[in-house]
gemmi code that builds the backbone of each chain (N, CA, C; Angstrom):
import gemmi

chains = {
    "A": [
        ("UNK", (-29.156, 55.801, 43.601), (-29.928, 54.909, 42.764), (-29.596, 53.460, 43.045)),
        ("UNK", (-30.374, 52.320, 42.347), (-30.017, 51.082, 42.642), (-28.709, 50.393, 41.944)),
        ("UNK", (-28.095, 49.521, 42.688), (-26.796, 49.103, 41.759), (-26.997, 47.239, 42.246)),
        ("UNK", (-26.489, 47.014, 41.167), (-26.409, 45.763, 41.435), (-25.216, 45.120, 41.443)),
        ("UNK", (-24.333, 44.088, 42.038), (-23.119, 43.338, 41.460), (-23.540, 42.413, 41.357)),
        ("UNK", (-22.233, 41.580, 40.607), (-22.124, 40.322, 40.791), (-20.522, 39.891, 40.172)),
        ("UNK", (-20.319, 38.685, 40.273), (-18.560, 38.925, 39.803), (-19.095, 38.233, 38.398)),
        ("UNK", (-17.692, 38.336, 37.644), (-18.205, 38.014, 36.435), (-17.894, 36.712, 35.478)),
        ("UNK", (-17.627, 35.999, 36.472), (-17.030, 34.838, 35.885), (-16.921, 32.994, 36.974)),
        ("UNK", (-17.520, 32.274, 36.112), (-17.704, 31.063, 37.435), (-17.845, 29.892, 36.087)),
        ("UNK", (-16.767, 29.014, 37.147), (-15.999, 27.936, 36.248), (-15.971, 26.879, 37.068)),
        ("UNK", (-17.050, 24.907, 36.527), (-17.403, 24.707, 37.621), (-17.118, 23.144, 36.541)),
        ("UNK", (-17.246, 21.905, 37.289), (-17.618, 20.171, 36.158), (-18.712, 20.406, 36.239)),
        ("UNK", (-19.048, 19.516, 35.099), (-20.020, 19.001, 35.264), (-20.279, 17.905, 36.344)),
        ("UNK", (-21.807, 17.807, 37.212), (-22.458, 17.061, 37.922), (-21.879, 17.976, 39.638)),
        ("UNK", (-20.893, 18.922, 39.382), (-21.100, 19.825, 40.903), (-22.065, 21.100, 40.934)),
        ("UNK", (-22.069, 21.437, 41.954), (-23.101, 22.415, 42.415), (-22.422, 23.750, 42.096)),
        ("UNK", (-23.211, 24.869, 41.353), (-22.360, 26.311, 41.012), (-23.543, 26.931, 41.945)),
        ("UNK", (-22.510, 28.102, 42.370), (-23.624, 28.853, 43.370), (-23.173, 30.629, 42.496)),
        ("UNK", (-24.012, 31.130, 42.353), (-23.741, 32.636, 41.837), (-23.962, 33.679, 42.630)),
        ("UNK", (-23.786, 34.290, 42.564), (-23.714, 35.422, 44.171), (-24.252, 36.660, 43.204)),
        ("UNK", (-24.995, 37.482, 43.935), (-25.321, 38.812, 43.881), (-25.473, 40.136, 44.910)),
        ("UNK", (-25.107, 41.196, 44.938), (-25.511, 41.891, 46.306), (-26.370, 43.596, 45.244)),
        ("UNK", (-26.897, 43.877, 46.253), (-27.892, 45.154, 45.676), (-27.628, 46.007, 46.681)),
        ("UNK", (-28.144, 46.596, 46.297), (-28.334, 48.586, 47.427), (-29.913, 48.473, 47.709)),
        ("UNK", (-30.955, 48.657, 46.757), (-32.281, 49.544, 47.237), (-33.038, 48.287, 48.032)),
        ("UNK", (-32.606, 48.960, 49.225), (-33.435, 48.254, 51.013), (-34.933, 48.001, 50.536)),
        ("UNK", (-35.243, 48.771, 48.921), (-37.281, 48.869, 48.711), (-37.397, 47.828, 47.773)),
        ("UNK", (-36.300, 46.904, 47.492), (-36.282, 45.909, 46.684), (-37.890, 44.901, 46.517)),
        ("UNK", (-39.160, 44.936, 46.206), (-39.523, 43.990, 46.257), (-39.537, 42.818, 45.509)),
        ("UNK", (-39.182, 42.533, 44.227), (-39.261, 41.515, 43.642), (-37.358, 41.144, 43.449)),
        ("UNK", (-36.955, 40.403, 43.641), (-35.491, 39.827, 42.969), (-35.490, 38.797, 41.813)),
        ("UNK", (-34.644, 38.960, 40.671), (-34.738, 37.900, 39.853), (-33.342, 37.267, 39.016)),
        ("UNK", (-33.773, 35.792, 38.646), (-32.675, 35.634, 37.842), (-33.236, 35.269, 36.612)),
        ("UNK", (-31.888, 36.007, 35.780), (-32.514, 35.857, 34.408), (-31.299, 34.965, 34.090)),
        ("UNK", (-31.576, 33.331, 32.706), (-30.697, 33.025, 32.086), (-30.759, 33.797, 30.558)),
        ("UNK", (-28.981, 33.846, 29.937), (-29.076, 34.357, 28.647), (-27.868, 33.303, 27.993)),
        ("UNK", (-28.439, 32.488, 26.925), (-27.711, 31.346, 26.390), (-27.243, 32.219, 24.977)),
        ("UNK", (-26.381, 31.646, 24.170), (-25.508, 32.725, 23.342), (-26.282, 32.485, 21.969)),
        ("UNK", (-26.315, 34.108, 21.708), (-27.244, 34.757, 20.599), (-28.475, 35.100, 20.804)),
        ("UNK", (-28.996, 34.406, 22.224), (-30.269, 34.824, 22.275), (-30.472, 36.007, 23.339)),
        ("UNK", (-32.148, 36.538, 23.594), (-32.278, 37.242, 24.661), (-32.207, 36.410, 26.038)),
        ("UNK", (-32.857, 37.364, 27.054), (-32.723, 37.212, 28.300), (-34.108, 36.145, 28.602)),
        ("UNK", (-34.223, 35.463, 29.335), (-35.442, 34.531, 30.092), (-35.167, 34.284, 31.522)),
        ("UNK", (-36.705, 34.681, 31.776), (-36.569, 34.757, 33.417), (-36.583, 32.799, 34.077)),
        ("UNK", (-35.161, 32.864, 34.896), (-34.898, 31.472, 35.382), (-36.210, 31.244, 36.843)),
        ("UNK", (-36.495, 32.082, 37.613), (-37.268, 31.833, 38.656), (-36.584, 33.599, 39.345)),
        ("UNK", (-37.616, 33.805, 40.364), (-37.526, 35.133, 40.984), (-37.863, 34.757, 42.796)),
        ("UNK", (-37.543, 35.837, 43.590), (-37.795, 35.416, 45.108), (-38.903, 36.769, 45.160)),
        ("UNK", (-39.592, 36.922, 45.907), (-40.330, 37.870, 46.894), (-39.624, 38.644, 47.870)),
        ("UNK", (-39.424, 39.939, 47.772), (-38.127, 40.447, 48.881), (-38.714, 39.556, 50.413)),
        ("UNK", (-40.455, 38.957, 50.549), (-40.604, 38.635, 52.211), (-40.510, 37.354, 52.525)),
        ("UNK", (-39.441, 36.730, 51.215), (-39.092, 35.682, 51.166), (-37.561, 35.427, 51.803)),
        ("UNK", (-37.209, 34.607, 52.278), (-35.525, 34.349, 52.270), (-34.927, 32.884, 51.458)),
        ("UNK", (-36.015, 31.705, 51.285), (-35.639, 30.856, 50.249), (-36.970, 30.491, 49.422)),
        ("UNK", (-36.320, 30.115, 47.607), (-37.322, 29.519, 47.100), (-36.462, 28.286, 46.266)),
        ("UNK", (-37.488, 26.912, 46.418), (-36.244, 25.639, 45.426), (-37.618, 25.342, 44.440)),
        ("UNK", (-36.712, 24.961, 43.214), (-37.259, 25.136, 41.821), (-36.406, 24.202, 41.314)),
        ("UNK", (-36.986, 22.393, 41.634), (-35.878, 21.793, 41.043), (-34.537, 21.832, 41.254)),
        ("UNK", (-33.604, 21.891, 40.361), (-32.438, 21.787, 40.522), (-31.905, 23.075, 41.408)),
        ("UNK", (-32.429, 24.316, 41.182), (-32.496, 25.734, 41.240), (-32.882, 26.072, 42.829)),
        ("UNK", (-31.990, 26.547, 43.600), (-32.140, 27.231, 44.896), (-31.988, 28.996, 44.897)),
        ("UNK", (-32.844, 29.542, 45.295), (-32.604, 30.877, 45.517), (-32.519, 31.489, 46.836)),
        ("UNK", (-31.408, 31.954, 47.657), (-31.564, 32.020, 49.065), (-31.226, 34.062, 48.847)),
        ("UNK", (-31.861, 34.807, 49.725), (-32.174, 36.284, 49.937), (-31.978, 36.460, 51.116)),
        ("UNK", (-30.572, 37.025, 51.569), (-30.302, 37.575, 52.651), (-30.254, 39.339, 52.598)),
        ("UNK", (-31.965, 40.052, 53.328), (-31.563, 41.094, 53.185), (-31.081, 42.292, 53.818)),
        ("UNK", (-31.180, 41.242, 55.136), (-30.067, 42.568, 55.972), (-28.553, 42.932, 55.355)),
        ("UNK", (-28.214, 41.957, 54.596), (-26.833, 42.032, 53.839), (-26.969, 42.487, 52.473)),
        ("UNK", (-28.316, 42.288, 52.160), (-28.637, 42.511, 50.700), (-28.077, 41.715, 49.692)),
        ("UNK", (-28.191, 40.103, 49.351), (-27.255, 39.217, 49.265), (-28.326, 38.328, 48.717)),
        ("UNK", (-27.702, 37.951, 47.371), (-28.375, 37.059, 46.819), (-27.808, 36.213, 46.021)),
        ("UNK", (-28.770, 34.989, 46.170), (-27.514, 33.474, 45.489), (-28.414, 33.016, 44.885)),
        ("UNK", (-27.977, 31.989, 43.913), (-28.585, 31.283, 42.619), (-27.757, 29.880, 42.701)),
        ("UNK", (-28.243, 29.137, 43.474), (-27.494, 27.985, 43.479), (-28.090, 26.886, 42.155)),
        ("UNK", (-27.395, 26.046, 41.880), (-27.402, 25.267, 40.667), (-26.877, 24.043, 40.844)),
        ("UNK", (-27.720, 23.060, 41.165), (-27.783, 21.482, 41.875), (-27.129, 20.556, 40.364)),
        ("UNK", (-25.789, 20.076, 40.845), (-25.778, 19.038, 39.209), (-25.658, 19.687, 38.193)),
        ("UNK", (-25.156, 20.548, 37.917), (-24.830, 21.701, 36.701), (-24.155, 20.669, 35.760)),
        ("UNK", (-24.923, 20.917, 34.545), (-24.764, 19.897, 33.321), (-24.285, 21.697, 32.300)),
        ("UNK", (-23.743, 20.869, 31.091), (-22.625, 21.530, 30.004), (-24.048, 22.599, 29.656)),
        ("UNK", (-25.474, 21.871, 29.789), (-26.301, 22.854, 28.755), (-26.649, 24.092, 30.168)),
        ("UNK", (-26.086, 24.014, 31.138), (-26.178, 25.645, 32.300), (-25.341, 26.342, 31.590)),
        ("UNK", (-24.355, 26.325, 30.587), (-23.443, 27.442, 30.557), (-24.183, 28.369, 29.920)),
        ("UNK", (-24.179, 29.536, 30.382), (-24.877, 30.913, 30.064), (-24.523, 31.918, 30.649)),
        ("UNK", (-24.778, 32.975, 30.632), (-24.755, 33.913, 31.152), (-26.057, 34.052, 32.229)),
        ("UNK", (-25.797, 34.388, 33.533), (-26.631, 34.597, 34.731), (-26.855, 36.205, 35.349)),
        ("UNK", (-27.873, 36.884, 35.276), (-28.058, 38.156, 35.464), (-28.825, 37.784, 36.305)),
        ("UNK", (-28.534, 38.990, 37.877), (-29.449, 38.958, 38.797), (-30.216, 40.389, 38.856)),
        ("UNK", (-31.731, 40.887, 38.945), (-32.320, 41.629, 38.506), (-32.831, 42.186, 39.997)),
        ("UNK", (-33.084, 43.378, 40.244), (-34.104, 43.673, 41.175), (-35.210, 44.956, 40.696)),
        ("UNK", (-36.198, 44.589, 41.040), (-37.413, 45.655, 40.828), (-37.777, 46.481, 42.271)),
        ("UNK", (-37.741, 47.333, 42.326), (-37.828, 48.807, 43.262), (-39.161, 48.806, 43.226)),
        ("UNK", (-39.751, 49.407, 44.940), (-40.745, 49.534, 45.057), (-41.590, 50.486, 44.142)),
        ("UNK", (-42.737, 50.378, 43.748), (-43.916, 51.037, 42.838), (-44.438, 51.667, 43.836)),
        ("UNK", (-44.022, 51.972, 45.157), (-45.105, 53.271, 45.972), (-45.307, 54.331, 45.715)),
        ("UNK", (-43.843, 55.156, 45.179), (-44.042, 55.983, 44.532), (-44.861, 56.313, 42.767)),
        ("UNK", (-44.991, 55.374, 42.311), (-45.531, 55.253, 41.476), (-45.007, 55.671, 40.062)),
        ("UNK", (-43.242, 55.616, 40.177), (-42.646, 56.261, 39.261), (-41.864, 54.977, 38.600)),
        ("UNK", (-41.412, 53.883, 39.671), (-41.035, 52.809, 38.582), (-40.916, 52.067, 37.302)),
        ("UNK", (-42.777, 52.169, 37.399), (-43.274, 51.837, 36.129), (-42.132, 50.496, 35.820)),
        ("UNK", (-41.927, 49.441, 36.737), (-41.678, 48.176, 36.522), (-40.328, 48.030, 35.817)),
        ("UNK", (-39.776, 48.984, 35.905), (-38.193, 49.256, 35.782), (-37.648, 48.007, 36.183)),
        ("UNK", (-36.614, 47.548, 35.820), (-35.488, 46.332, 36.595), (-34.235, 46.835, 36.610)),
        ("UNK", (-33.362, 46.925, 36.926), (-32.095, 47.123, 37.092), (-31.291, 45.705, 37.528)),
        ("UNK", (-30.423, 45.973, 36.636), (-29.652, 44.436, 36.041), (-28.480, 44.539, 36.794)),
        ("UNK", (-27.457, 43.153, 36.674), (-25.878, 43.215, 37.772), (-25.415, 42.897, 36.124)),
        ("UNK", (-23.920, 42.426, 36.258), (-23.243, 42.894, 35.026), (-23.023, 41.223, 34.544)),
        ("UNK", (-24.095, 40.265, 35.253), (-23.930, 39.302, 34.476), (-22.607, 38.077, 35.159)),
        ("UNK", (-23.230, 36.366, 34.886), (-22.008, 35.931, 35.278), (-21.815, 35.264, 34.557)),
        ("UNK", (-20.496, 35.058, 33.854), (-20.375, 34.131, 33.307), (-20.069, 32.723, 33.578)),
        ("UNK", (-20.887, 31.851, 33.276), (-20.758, 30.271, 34.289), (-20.107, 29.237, 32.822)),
        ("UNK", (-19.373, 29.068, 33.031), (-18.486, 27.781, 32.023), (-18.717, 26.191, 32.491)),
        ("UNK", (-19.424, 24.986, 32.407), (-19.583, 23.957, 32.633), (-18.559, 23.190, 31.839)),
        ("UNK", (-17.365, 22.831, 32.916), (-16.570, 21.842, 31.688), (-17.143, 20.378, 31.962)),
        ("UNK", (-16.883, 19.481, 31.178), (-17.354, 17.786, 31.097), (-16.173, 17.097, 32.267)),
    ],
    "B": [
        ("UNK", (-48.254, 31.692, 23.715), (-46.779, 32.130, 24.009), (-46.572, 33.564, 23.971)),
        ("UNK", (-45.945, 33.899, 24.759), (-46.026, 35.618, 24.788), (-44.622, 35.696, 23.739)),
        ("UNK", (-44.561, 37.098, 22.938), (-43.884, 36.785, 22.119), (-42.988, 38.549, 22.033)),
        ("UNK", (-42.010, 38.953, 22.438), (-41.813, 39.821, 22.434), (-40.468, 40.157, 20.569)),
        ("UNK", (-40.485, 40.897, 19.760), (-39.806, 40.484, 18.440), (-39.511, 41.715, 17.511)),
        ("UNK", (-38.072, 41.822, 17.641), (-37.042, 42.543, 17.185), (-36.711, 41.939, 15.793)),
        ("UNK", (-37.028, 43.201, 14.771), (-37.235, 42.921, 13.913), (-35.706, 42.481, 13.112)),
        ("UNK", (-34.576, 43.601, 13.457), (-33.224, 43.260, 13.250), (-32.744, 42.320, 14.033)),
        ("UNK", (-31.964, 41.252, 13.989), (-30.956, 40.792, 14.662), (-29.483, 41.364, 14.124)),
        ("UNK", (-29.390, 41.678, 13.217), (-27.869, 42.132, 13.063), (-27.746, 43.428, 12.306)),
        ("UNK", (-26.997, 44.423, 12.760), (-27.145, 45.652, 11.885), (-25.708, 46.152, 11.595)),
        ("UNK", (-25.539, 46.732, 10.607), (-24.118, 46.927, 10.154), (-24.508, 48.813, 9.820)),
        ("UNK", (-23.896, 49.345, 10.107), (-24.335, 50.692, 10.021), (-23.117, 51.991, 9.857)),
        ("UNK", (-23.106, 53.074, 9.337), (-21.527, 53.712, 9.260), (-21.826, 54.727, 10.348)),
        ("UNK", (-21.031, 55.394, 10.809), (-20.487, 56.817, 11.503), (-22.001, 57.640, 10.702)),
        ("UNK", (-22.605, 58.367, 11.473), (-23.946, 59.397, 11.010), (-24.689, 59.316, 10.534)),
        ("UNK", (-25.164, 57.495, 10.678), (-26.319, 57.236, 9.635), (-27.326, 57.483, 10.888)),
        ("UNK", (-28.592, 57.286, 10.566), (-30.114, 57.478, 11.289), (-30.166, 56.156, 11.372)),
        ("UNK", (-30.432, 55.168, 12.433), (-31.025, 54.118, 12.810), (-31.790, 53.956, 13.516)),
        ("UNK", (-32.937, 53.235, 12.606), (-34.050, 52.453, 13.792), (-34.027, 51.287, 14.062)),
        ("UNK", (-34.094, 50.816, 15.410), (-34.605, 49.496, 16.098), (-35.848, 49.563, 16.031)),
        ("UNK", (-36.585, 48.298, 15.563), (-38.327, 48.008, 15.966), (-38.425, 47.345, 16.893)),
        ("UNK", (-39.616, 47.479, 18.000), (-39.879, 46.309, 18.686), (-41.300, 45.919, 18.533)),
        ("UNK", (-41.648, 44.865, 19.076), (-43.053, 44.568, 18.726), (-43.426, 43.464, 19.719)),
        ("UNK", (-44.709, 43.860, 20.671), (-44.658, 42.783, 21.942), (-46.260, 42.441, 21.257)),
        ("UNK", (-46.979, 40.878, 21.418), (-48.307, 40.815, 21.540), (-48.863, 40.206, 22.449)),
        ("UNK", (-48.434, 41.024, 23.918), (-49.224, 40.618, 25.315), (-49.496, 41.906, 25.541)),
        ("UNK", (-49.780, 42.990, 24.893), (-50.981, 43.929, 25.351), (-50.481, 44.723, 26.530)),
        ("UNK", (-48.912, 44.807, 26.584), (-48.269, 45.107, 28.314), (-48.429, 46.239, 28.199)),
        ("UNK", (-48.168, 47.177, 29.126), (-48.359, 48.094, 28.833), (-46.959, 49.435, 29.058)),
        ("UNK", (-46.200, 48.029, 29.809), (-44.429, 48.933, 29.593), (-43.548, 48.122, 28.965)),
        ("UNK", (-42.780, 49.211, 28.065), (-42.218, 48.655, 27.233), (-40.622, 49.262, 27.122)),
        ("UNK", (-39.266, 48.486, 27.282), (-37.998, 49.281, 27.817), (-37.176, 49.208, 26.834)),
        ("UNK", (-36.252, 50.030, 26.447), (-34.902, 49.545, 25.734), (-33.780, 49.254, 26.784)),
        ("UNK", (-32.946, 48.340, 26.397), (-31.726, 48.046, 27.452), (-30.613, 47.997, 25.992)),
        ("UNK", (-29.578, 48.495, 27.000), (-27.911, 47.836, 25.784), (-27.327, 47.302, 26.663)),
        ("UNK", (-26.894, 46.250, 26.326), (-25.627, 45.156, 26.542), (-24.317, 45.223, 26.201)),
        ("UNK", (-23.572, 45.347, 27.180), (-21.970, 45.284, 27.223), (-21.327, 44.938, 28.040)),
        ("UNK", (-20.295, 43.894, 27.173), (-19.956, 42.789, 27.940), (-19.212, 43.330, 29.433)),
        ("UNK", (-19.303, 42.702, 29.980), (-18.947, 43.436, 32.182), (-19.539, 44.228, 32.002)),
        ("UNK", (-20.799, 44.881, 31.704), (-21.667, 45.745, 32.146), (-22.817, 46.131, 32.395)),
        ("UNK", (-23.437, 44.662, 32.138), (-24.291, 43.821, 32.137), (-25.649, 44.818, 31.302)),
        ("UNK", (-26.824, 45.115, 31.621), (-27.876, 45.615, 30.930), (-28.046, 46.946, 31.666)),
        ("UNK", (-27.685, 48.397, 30.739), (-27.993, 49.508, 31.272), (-29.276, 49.688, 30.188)),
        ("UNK", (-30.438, 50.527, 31.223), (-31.697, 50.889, 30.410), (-31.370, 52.560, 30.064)),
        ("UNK", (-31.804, 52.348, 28.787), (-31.569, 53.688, 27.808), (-33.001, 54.399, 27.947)),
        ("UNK", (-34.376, 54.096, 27.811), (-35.304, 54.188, 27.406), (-36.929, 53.525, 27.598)),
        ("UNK", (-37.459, 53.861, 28.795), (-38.898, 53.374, 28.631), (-40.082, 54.252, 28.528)),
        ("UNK", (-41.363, 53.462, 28.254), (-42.169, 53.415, 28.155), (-44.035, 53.155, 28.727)),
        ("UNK", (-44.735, 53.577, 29.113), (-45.408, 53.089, 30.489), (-46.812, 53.416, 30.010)),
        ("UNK", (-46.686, 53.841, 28.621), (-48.150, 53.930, 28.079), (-47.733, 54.455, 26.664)),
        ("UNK", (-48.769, 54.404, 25.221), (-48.426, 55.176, 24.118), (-47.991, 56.320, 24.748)),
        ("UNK", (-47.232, 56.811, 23.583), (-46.828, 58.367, 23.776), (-46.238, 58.901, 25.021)),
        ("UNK", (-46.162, 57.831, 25.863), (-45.639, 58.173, 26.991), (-44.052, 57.632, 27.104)),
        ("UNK", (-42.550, 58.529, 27.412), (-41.483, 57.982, 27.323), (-40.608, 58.432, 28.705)),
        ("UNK", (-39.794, 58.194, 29.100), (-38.960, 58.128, 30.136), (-37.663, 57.467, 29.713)),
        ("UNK", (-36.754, 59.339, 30.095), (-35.063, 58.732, 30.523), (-34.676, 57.533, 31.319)),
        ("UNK", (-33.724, 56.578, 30.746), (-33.330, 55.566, 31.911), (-32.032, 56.385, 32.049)),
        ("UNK", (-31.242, 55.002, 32.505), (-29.883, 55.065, 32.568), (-29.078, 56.239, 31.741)),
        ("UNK", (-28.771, 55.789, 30.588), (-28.219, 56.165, 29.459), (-28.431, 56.818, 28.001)),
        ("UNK", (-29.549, 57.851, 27.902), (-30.553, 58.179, 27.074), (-29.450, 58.957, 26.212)),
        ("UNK", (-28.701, 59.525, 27.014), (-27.920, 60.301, 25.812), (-27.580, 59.813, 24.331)),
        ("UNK", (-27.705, 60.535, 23.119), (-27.354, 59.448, 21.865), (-28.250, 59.025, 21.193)),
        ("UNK", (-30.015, 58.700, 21.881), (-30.820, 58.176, 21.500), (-31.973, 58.883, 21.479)),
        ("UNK", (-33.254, 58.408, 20.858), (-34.760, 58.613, 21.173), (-35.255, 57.891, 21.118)),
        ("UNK", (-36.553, 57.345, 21.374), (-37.908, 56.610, 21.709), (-39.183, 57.141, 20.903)),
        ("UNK", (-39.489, 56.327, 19.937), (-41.286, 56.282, 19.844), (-41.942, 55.600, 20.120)),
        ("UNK", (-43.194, 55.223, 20.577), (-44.478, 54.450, 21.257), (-45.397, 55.310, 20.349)),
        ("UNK", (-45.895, 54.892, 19.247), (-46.923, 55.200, 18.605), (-48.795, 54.753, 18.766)),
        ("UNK", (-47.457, 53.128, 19.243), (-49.110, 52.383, 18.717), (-48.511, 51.392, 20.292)),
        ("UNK", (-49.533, 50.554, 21.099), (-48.996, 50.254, 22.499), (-48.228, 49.168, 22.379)),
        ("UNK", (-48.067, 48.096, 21.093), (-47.809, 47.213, 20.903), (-46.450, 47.843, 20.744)),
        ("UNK", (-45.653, 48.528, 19.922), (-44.871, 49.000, 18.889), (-43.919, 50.252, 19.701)),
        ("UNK", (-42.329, 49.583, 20.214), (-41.529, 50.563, 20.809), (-40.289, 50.747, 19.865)),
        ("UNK", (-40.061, 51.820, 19.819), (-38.674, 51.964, 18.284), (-37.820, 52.722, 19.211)),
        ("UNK", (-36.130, 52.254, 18.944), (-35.734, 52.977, 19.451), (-34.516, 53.910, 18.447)),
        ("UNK", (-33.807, 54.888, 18.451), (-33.941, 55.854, 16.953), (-32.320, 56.373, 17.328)),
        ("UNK", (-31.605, 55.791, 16.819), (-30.099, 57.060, 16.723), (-29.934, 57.969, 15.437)),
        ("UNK", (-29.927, 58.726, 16.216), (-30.058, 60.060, 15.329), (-28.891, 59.933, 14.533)),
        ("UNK", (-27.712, 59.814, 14.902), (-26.562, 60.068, 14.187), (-25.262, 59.110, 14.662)),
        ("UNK", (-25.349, 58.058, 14.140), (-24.677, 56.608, 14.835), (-23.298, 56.806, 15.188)),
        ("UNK", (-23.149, 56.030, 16.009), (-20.971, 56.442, 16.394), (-20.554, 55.247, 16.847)),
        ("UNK", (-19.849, 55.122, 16.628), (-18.969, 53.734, 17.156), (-19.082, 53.512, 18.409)),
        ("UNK", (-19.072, 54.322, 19.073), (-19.403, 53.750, 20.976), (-21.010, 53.611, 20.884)),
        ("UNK", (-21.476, 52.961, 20.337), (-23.500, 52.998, 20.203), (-23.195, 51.265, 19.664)),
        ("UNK", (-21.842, 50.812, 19.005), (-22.212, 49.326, 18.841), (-22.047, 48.232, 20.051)),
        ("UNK", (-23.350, 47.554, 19.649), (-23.647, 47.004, 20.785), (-25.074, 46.017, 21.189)),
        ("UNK", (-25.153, 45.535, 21.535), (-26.374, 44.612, 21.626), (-27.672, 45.182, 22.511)),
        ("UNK", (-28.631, 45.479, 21.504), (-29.749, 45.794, 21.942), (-31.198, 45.202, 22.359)),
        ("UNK", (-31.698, 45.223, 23.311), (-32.640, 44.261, 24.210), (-33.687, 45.144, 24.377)),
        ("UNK", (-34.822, 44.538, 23.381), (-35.923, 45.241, 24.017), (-36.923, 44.187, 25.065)),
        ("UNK", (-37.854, 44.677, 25.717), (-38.877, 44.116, 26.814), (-39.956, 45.087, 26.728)),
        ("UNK", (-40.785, 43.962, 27.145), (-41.669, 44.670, 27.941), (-42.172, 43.744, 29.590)),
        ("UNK", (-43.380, 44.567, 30.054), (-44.254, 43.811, 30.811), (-45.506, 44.816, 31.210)),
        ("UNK", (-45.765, 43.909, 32.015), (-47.918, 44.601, 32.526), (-47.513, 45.269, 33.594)),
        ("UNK", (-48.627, 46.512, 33.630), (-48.971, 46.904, 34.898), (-49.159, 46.677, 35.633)),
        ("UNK", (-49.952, 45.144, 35.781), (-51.220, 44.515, 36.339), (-50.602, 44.110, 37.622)),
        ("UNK", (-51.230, 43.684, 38.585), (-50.417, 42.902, 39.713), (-49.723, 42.029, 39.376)),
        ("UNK", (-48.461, 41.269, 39.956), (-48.205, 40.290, 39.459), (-46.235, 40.518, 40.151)),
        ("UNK", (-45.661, 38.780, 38.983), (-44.168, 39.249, 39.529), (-43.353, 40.735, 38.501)),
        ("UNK", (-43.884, 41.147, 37.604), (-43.160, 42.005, 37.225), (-42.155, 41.757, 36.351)),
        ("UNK", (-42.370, 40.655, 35.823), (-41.300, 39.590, 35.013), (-41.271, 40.791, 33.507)),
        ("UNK", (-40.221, 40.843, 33.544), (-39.644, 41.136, 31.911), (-39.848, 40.031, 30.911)),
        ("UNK", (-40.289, 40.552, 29.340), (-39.939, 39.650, 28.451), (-39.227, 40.277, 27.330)),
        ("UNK", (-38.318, 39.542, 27.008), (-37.102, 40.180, 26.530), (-37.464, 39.551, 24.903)),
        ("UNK", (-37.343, 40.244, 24.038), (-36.863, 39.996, 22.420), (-35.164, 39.614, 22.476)),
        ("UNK", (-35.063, 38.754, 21.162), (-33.797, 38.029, 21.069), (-32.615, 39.032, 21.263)),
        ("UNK", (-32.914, 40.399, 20.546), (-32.183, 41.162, 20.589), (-31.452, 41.391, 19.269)),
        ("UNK", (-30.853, 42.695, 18.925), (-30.250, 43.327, 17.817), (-28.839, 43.999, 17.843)),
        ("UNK", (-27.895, 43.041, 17.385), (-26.668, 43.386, 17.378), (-26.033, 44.611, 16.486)),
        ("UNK", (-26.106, 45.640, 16.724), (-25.345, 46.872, 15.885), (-23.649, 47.258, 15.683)),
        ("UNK", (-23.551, 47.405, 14.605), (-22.352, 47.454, 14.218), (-22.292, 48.426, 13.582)),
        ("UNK", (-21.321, 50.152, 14.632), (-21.041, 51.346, 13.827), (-19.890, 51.360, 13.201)),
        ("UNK", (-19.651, 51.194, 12.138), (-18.286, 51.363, 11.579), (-17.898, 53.084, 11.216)),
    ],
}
model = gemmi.Model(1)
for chain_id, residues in chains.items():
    chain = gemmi.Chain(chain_id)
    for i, (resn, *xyz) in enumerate(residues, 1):
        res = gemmi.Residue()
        res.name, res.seqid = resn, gemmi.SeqId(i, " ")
        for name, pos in zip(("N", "CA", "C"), xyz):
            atom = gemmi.Atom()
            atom.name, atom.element = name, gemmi.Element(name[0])
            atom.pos, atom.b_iso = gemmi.Position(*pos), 0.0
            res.add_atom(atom)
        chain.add_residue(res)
    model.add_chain(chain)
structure = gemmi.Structure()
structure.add_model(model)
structure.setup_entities()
């Protein structure tokens, strides 16, 4: 089945660059995503890549997809105190089979700390 | 605004009570998931949904059930609560339709089995 990582903890100042790392298993990956989750609330999708993608920039927000390695980053340009959240990287499995039904399978989350 | 909305945010509950979670999406999606949250373990799915009346084992179903009555409306049901069940609960949905496949997540419902 699909698994996701990621490590669980990233501690960075404010005004440097945090980069978050993710790696996956299912090679049928087509959609990748990151979700932010700020405390008490749910999950919101930060921006997503296209598996026939390898970069997308979104503002401050870089997403680079290496998938011969299966390797995925969430870079974060100028990380100010209000990034601290929790960072989940998501992947959605191909629908060919038609059993997905738009399933995501989640990594265990990172925790990013912005000190001043 | 798409609005996905969990009716509990906080639940306090003993050892063998019956609990329901509500969910309630009004974008018409037509899948609808339960996830639990724990901390380093990021979001395992317990429970979806892919039409009324229609349900599917995820991850972690053991412990639990699922109703989809109405397409808007996903509940998710512990039969008989236990202390390893507290925990933060995330419902979503999203569309069939083409598209990115984006989840929308409700704030979520914190349970507490004592």
């Amino acid at each position: 089945g699909e698994d996701v990582e990621q490590s669980l903890f990233l501690s960075v100042r404010e005004g440097d660059s945090s980069v978050i790392n993710c790696t996956y298993t299912d090679s049928s990956s087509t959609y990748l995503y990151w979700y932010k989750q700020e405390p008490g609330a749910g999950l919101q999708l930060l921006t997503y890549i296209f598996s026939n993608m390898d970069m997308k920039q979104d503002q401050r927000l870089t997403v680079l997809l290496n998938k011969k390695d299966k390797h995925l980053s969430l870079r974060i340009a100028d990380t100010q105190t209000g990034d601290s959240a929790i960072y989940f990287c998501a992947e959605r499995a191909s629908d060919a089979g038609g059993t997905s039904y738009g399933k995501l399978t989640f990594g265990q989350g990172t925790i990013l700390t912005v000190h001043p | 605004d798409v609005k996905v909305t969990q009716s509990s945010r906080y639940l306090v509950k003993r050892t063998g009570e019956k609990v329901f979670l509500e969910c309630v999406q009004d974008m018409d999606h037509e899948n609808m998931f339960w996830y639990r949250q724990d901390p380093g373990l990021g979001l395992r799915l317990i429970y979806f949904s892919y039409d009324v009346k229609m349900k599917e084992k995820g991850d972690i179903p053991e412990g639990y059930s699922v109703s989809r009555e109405k397409k808007e409306r996903f509940s998710l049901i512990l039969e008989s609560a236990s202390t390893n069940q507290t925990s933060m609960y995330l419902c979503a949905s999203s569309t069939s339709s083409v598209g990115t496949g984006e989840l929308f997540f409700g704030e979520g419902s914190r349970l507490t089995v004592l």
